[in-house]
TIMI-135598 format. One record per residue (C-alpha): residue in one letter; chain; x negated, y negated, z negated. Coordinates in Angstrom, 1 decimal. Layout:
! residues N
<rest->A, kette->A, xx->X, yy->Y, zz->Z>
...
This chain:
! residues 256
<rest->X, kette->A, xx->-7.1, yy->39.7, zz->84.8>
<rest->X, kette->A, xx->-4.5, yy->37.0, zz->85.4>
<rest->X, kette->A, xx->-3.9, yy->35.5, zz->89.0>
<rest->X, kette->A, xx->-6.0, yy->32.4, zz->89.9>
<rest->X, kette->A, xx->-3.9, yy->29.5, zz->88.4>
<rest->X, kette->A, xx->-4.7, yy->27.7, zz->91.2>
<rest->X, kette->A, xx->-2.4, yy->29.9, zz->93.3>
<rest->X, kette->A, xx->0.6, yy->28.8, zz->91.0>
<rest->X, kette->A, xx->1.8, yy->25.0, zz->92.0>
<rest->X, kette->A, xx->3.9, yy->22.9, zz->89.4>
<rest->X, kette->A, xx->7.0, yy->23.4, zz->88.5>
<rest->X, kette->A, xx->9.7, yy->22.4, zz->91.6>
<rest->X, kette->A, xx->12.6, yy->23.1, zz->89.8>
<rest->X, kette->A, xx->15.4, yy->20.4, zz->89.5>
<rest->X, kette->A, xx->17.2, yy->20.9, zz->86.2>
<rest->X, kette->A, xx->20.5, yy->19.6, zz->85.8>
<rest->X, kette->A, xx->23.2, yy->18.8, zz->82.8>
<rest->X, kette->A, xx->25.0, yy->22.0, zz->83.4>
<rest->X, kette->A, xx->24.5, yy->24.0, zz->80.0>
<rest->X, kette->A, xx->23.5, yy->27.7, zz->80.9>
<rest->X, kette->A, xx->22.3, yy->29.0, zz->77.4>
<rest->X, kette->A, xx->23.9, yy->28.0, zz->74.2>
<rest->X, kette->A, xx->22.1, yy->28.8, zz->70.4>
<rest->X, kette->A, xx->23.9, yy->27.7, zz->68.0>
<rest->X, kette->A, xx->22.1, yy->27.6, zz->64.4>
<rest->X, kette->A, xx->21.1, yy->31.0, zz->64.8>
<rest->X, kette->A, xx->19.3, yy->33.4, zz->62.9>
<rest->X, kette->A, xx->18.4, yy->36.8, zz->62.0>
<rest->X, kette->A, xx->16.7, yy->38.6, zz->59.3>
<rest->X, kette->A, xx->15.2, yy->42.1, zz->59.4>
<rest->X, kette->A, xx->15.0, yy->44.7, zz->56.5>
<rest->X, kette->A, xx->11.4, yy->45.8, zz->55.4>
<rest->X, kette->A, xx->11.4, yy->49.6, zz->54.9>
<rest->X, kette->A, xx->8.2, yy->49.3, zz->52.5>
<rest->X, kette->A, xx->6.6, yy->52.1, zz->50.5>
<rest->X, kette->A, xx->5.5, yy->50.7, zz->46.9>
<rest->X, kette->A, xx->3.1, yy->51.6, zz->45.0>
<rest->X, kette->A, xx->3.4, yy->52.1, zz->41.2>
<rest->X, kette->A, xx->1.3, yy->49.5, zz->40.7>
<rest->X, kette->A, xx->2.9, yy->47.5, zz->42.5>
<rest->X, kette->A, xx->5.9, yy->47.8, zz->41.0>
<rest->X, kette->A, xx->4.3, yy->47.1, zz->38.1>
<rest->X, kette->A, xx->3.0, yy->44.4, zz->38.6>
<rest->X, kette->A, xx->6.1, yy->42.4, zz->40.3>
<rest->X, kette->A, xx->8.1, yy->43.2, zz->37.5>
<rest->X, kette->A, xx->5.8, yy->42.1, zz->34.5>
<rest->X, kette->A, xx->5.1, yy->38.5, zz->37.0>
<rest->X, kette->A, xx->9.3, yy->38.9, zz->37.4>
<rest->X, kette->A, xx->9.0, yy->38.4, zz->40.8>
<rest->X, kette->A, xx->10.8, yy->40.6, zz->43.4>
<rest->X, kette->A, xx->9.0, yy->42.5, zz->46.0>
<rest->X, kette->A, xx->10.1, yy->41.0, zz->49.3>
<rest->X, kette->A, xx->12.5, yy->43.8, zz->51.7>
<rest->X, kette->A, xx->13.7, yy->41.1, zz->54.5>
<rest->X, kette->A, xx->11.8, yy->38.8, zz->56.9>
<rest->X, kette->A, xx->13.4, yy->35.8, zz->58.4>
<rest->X, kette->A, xx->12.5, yy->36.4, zz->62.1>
<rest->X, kette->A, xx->15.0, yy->33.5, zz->63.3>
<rest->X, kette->A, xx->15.8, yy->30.3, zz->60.8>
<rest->X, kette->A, xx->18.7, yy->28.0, zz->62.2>
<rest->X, kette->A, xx->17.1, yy->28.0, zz->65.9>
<rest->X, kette->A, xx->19.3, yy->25.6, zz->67.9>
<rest->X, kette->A, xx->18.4, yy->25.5, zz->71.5>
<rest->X, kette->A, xx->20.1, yy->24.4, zz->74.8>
<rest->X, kette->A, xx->18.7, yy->25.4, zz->78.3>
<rest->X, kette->A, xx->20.0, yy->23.7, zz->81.3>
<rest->X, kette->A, xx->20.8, yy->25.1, zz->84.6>
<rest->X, kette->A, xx->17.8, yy->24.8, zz->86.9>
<rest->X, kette->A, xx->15.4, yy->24.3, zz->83.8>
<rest->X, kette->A, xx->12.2, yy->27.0, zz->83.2>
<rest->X, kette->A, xx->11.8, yy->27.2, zz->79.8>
<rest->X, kette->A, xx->8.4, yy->28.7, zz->78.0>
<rest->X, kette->A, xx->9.0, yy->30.2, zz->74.5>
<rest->X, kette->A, xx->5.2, yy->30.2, zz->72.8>
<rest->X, kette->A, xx->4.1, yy->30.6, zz->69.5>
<rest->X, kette->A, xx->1.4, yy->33.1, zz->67.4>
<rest->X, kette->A, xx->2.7, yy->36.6, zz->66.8>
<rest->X, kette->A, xx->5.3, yy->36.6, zz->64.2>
<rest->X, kette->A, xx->6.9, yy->33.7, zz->65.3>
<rest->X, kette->A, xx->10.2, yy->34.4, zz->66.2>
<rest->X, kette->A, xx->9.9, yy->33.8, zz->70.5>
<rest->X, kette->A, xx->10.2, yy->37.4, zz->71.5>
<rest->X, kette->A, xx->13.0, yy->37.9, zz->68.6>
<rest->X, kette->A, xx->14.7, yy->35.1, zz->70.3>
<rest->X, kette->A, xx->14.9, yy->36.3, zz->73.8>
<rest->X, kette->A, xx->16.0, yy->39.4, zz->73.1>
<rest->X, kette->A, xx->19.0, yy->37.6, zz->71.0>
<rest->X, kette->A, xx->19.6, yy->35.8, zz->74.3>
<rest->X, kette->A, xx->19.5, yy->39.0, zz->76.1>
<rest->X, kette->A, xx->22.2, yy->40.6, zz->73.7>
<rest->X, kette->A, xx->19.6, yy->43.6, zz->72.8>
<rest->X, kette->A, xx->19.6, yy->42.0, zz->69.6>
<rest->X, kette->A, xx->22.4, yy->40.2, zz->67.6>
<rest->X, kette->A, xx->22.1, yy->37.1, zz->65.1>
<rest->X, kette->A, xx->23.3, yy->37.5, zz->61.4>
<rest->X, kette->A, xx->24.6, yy->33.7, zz->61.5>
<rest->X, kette->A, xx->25.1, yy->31.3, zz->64.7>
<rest->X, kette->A, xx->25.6, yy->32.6, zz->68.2>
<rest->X, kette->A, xx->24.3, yy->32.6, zz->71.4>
<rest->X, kette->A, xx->26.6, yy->31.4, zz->74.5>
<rest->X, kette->A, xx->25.7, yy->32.2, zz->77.8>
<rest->X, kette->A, xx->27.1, yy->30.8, zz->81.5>
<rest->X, kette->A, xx->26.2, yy->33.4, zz->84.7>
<rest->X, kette->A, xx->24.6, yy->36.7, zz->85.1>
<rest->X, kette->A, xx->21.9, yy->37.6, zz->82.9>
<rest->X, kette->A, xx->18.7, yy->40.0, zz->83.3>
<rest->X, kette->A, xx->15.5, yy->40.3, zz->82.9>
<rest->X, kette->A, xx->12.0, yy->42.1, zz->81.9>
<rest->X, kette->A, xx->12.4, yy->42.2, zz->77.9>
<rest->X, kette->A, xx->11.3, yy->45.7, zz->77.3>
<rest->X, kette->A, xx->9.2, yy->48.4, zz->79.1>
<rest->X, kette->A, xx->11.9, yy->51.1, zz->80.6>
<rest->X, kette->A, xx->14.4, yy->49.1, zz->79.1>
<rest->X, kette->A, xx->17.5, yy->50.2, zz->80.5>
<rest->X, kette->A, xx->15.7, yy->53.7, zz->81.9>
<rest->X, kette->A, xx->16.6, yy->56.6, zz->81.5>
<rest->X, kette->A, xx->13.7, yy->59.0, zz->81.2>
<rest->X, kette->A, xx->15.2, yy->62.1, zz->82.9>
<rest->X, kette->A, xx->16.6, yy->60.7, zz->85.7>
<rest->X, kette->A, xx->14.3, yy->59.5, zz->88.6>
<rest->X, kette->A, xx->13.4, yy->55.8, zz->89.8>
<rest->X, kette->A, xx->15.6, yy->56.2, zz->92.4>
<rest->X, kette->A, xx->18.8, yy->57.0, zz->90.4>
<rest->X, kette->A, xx->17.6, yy->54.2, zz->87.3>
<rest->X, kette->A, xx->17.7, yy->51.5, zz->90.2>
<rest->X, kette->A, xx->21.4, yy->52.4, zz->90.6>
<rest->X, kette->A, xx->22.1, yy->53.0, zz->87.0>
<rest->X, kette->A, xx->20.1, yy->49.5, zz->86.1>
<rest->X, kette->A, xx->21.3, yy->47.6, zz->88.9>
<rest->X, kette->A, xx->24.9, yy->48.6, zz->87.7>
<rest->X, kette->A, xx->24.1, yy->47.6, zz->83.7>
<rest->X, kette->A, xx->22.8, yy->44.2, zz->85.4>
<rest->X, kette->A, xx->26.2, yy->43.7, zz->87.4>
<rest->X, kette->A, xx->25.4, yy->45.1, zz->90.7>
<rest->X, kette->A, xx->27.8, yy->46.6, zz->92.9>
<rest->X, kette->A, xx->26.9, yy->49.8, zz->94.7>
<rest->X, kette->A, xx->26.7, yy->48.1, zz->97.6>
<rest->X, kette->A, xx->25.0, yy->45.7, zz->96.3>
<rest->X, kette->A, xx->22.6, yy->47.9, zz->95.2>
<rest->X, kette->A, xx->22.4, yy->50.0, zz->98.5>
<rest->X, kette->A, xx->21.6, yy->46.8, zz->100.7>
<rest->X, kette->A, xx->18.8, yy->46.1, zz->98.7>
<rest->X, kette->A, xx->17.5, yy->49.3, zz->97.4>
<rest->X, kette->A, xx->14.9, yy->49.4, zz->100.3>
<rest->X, kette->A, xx->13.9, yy->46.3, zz->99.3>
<rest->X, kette->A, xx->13.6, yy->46.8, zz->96.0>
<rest->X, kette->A, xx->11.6, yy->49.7, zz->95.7>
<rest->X, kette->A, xx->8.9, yy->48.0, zz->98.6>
<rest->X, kette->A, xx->8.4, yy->45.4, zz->96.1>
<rest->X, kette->A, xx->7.8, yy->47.8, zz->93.3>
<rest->X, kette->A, xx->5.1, yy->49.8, zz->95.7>
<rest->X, kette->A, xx->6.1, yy->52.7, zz->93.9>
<rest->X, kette->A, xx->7.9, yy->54.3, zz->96.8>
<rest->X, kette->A, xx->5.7, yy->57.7, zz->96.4>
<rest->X, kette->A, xx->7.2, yy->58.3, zz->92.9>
<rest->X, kette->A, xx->10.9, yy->56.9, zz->93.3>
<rest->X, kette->A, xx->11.9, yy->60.5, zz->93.4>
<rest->X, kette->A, xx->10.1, yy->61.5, zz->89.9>
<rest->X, kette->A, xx->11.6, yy->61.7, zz->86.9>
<rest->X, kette->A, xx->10.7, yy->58.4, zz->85.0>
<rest->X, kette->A, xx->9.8, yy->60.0, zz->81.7>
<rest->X, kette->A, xx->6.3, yy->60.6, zz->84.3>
<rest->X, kette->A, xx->5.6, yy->56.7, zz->85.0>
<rest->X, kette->A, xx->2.8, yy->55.1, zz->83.4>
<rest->X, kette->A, xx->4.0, yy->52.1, zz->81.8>
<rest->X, kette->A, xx->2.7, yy->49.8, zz->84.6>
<rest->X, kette->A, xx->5.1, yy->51.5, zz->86.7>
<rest->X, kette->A, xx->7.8, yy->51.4, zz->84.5>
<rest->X, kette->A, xx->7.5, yy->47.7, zz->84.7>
<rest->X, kette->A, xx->7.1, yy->47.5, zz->88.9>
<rest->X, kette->A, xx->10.3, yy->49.0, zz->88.6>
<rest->X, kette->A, xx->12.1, yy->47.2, zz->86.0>
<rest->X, kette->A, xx->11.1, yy->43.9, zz->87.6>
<rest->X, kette->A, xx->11.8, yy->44.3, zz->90.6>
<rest->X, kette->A, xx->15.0, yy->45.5, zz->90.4>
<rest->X, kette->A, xx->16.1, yy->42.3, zz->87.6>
<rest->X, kette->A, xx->14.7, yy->40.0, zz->90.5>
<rest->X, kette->A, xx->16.6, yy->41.2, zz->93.4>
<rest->X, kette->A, xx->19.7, yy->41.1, zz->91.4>
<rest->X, kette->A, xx->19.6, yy->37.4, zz->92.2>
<rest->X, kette->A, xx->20.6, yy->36.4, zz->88.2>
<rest->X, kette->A, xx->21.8, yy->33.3, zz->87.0>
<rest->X, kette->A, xx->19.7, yy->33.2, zz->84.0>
<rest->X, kette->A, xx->16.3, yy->35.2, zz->84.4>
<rest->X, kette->A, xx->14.8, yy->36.2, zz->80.8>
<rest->X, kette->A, xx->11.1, yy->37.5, zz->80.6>
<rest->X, kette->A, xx->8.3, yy->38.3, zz->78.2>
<rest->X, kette->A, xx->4.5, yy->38.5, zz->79.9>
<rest->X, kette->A, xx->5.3, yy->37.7, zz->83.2>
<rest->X, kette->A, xx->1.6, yy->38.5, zz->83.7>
<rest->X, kette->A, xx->1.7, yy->42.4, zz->81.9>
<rest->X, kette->A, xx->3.3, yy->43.6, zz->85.3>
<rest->X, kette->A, xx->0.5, yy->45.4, zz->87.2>
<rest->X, kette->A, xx->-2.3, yy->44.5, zz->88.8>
<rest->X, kette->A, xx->-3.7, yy->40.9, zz->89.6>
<rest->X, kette->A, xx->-2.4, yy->40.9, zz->93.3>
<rest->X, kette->A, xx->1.1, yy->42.3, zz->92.0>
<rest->X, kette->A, xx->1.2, yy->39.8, zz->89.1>
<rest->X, kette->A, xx->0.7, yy->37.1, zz->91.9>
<rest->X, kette->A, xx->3.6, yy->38.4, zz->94.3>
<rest->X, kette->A, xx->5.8, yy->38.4, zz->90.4>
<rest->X, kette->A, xx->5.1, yy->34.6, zz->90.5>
<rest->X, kette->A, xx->5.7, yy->34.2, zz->93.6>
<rest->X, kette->A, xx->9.2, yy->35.6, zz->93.3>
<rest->X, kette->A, xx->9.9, yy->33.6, zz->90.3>
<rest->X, kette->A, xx->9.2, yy->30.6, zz->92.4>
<rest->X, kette->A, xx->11.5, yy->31.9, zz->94.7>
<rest->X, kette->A, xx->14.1, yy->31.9, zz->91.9>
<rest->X, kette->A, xx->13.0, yy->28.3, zz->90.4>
<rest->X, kette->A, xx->13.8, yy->27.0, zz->94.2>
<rest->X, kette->A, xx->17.5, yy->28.8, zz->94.4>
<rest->X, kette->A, xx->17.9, yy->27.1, zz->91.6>
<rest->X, kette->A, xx->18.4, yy->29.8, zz->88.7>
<rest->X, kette->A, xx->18.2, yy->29.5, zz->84.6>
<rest->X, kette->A, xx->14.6, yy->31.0, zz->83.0>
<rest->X, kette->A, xx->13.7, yy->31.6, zz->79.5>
<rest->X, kette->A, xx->9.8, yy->33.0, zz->79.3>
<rest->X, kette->A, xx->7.7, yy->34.1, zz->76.9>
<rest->X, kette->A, xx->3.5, yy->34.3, zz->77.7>
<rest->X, kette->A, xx->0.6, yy->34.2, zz->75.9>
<rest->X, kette->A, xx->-0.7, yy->32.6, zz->79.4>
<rest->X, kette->A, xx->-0.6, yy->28.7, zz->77.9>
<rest->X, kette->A, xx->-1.9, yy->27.7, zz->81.3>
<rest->X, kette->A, xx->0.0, yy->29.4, zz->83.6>
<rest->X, kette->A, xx->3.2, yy->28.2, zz->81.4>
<rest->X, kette->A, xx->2.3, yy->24.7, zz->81.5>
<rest->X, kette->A, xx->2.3, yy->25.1, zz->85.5>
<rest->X, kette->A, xx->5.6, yy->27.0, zz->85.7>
<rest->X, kette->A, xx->7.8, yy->25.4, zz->83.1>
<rest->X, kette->A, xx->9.9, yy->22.3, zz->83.0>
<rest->X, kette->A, xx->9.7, yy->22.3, zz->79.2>
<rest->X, kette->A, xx->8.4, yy->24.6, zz->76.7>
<rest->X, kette->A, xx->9.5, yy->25.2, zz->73.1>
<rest->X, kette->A, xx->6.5, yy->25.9, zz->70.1>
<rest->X, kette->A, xx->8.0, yy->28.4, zz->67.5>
<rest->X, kette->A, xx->6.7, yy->28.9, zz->63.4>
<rest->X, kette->A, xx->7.9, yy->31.1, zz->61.4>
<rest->X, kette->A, xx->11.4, yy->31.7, zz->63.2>
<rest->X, kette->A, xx->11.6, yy->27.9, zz->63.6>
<rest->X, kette->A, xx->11.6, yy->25.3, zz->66.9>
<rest->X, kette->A, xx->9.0, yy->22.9, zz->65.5>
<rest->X, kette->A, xx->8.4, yy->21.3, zz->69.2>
<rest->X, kette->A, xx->10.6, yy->20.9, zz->72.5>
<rest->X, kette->A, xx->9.6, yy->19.4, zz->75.1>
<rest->X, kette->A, xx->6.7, yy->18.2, zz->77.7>
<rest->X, kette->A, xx->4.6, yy->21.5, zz->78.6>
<rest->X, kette->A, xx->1.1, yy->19.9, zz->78.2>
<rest->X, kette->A, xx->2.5, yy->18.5, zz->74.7>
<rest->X, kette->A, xx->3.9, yy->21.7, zz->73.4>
<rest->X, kette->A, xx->0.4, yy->23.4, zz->74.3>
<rest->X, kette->A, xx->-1.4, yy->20.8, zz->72.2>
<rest->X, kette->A, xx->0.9, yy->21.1, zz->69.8>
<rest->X, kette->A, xx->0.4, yy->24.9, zz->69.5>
<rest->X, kette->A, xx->-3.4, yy->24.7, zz->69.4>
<rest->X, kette->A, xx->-3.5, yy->21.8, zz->66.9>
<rest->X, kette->A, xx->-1.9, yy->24.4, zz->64.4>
């Protein structure tokens, strides 16, 4: 169940001209690992054609996002958004273009991304918060903290490998907020827990939004993205086919 849009006010954030995120005519491609039939095979090479092994996830994507901005990535499955973010991210890498970032970057891209599953939550907030650019002082001031907005502290002393994936995200989320990021990337907002944790997520984002940091965020939630984006980008078939007003780009998509 997702939060009462009511309970999530417009956008307050105040972009500005400072570039934060970079793509440059970027794309990527990913191999098919098919299994063919004989028939098949047959069949493409009496029609001469040849059996497609690559899919063009990202086509020439050029893209800036301004500091201060909240961008929404949407689009139907197979579209390239989630592709994109995690090129952003670095977890992926583009064939052709490239992707130039400004600040500290982190985010929720991945469940237990950045986990290691036989080490408990208490020793994956250090060894995250240090992949994210923490100090360990850093990460001992706010480790209380942390793990109180995770309300997970009963298990921070389990072995990871034991969370349920809705704990695995608490986790993750929490500690990618408190690192206090420049740029803040994230796909579902609205997959994290429950309906009253899912509202304190958003309320932390707006925290974020009013310090003034970067976002990139991908949601099926057209409503909820329309309320907490300055823009929004539609995606087909690894391309940007609109950029721009939120209510626009969710006509846009639905008109498709």
């Amino acid at each position: 169940m997702s939060p009462n849009l009511k309970d999530v006010p417009e956008s307050a954030a105040v972009p500005t001209d400072r570039e934060m995120v970079r793509i440059q005519h970027v794309s990527k491609q990913f191999s098919l690992r098919h299994d063919h039939s004989l028939k098949e095979l047959v069949f493409s090479a009496l029609q001469k054609k040849k059996l497609a092994d690559t899919f063009l996830a990202l086509d020439d994507v050029d893209l800036t996002v301004h500091a201060g901005e909240t961008v929404g990535l949407i689009g139907f499955n197979g579209s390239g958004k989630s592709t994109l973010l995690k090129t952003i991210s670095g977890v992926l890498f583009p064939d052709h273009g490239r992707v130039l970032l400004r600040g500290r970057v982190a985010g929720l891209i991945e469940v237990g991304a950045g986990f290691h599953p036989d080490l408990s939550g208490r020793e994956n907030v250090y060894l995250n918060g240090a992949i994210l650019g923490m100090t360990r002082e850093q990460i001992d001031a706010k480790f209380d903290e942390i793990v109180a907005f995770s309300e997970i502290e009963e298990f921070i002393d389990t072995d990871v490998k034991y969370y349920s994936s809705g704990m695995f995200l608490r986790l993750a989320f929490s500690v990618a907020v408190h690192t206090e990021p420049d740029i803040f990337l994230v796909d579902e907002i609205l997959s994290v827990g429950d309906e009253p944790f899912q509202r304190k997520c958003l309320e932390r984002i707006r925290e974020l939004q009013a310090a003034g940091r970067t976002m990139v965020v991908v949601s099926h939630e057209l409503e909820m993205l329309q309320k907490l984006c300055t823009r929004i980008v539609v995606m087909r078939s690894g391309k940007v086919v609109f950029d721009g007003d939120p209510r626009e780009a969710v006509a846009t998509l639905r008109a498709s």
